[in-house]
N, C-alpha and C positions, 0 to 999 in steps of 0.2 A: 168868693175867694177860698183855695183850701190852703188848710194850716200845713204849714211846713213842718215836716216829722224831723226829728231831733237826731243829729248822725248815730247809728248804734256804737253803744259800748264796748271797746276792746276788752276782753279780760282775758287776762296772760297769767298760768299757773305755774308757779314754781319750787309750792310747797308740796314737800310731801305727802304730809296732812291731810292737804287738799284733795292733792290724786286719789290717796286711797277711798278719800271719802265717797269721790266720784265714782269709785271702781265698782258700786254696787249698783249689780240691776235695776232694782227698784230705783236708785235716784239717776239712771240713765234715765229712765224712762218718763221721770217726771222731769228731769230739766228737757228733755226733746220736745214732751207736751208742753210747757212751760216757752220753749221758745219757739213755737209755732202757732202757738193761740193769743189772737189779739186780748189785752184786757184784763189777761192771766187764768188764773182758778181756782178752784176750793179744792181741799185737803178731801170733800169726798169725790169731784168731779176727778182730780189726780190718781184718787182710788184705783178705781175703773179702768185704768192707765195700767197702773202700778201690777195690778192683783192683789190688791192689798187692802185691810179693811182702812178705813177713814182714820181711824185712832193710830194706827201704825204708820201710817203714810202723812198724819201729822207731825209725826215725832222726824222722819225723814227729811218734811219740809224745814221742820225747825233746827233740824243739823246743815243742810243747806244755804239756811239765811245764816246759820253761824259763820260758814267758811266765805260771804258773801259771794253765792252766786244767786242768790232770788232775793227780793224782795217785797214787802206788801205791796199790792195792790190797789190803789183807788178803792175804797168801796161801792160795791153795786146798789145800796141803799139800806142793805139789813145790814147793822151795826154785829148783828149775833157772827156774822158768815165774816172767815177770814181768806182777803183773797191774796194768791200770790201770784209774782212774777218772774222771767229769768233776768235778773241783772242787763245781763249781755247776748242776743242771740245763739250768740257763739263761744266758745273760751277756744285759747292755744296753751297748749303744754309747751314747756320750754324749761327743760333740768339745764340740756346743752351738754357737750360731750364732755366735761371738765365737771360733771354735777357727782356727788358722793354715792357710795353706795345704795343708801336712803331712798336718796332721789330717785335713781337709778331701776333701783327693785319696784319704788311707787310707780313710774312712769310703766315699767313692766306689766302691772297688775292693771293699769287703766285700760292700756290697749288692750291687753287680754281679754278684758270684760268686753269692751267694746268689736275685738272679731268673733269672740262666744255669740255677744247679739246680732251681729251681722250673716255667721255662721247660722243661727237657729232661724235667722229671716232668709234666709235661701233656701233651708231645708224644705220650713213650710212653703214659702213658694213649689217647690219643685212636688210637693204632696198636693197644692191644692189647685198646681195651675188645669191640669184637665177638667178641672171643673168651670172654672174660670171661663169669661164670655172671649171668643175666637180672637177678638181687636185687642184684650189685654195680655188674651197669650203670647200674638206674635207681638205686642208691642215691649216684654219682656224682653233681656237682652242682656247675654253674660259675655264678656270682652276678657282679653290677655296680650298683652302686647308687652314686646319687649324693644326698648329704644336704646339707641346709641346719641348720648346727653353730654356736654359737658355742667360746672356743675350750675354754671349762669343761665343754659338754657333749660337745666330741669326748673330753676326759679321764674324765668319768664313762660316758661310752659303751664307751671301749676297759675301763675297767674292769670292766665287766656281762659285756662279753663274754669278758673272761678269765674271771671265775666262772662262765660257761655253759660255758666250754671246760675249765674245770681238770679235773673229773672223768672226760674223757674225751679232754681233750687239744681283730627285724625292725620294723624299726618302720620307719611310712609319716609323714610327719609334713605335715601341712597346715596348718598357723600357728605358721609359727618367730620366735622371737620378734630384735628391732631387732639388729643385728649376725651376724646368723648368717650364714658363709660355704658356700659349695659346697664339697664338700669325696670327694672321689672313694674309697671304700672297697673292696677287693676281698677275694673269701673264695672261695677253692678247698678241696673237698671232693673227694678220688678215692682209690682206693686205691690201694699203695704196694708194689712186689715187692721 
């Protein structure tokens, strides 16, 4: 019989605190690894991750479980090793368009962090795909589309598309109907060292 895994944790951010704390590379990079690795990790395994030695990238983990998005880990057996986890797979930011300046400026600074790291993983993609084996080059794929939405169908839209992405992590549309806005969507597909 296999054990039934426990539904994942929502976690909804709405401090500011929070975000900025998020907004740093280094702790993108360890909650990504964190919420991709069964089991969790150690503060040197995160390292590795991070670019960062062990002692710094504990200090990081331990700002992290402050703002509770990781927590300890089961131990692997060595009582010496502290392992961690991500809370939640995922978090959502949520200031909301009524949220104060604070909010406003913090949610600014997350996303920025986070197209800086999406920016620098495209770059390198585009530096190291000729090296790259032929199947992972053409299987790369940079997309732009611009859709005419209202705003229930861009919510049932992003919806489809997390159920087509969950398991693994196109529509043309030519009579949209009264209200439907332009609405600019992007989907980067590359691999990832």
């Amino acid at each position: 019989m296999t054990e039934e895994r426990p539904e994942p944790r929502r976690v909804t951010i709405s401090d500011p605190q929070v975000m900025r704390a998020l907004a740093h590379p280094a702790r993108m990079a360890i909650m990504e690894h964190l919420s991709t690795v069964e089991g969790g990790a150690t503060a040197t395994e995160c390292a590795e991750i991070a670019g960062l030695s062990p002692s710094a990238t504990s200090y990081h983990l331990r700002e992290l479980a402050k703002f509770g998005l990781i927590e300890e880990a089961p131990s692997r057996g060595d009582a010496r090793e502290r392992v961690w986890r991500a809370y939640s797979p995922s978090y959502y930011i949520e200031s909301g368009p009524d949220a104060d300046s604070e909010a406003r400026a913090a949610e600014l600074a997350l996303v920025d962090a986070h197209l800086a790291r999406d920016s620098q993983r495209v770059r390198d993609w585009i530096r190291r795909a000729p090296d790259e084996p032929r199947e992972w080059y053409e299987a790369a794929w940079f997309a732009d589309s611009v859709l005419l939405l209202t705003a229930e169908e861009l919510i049932g839209l992003n919806n489809a598309i997390q159920e087509l992405l969950n398991p693994y992590r196109r529509r043309v549309r030519t009579n949209p109907p009264e209200g439907a806005r332009s609405v600019a969507v992007q989907y980067r597909a590359l691999p990832l060292d």
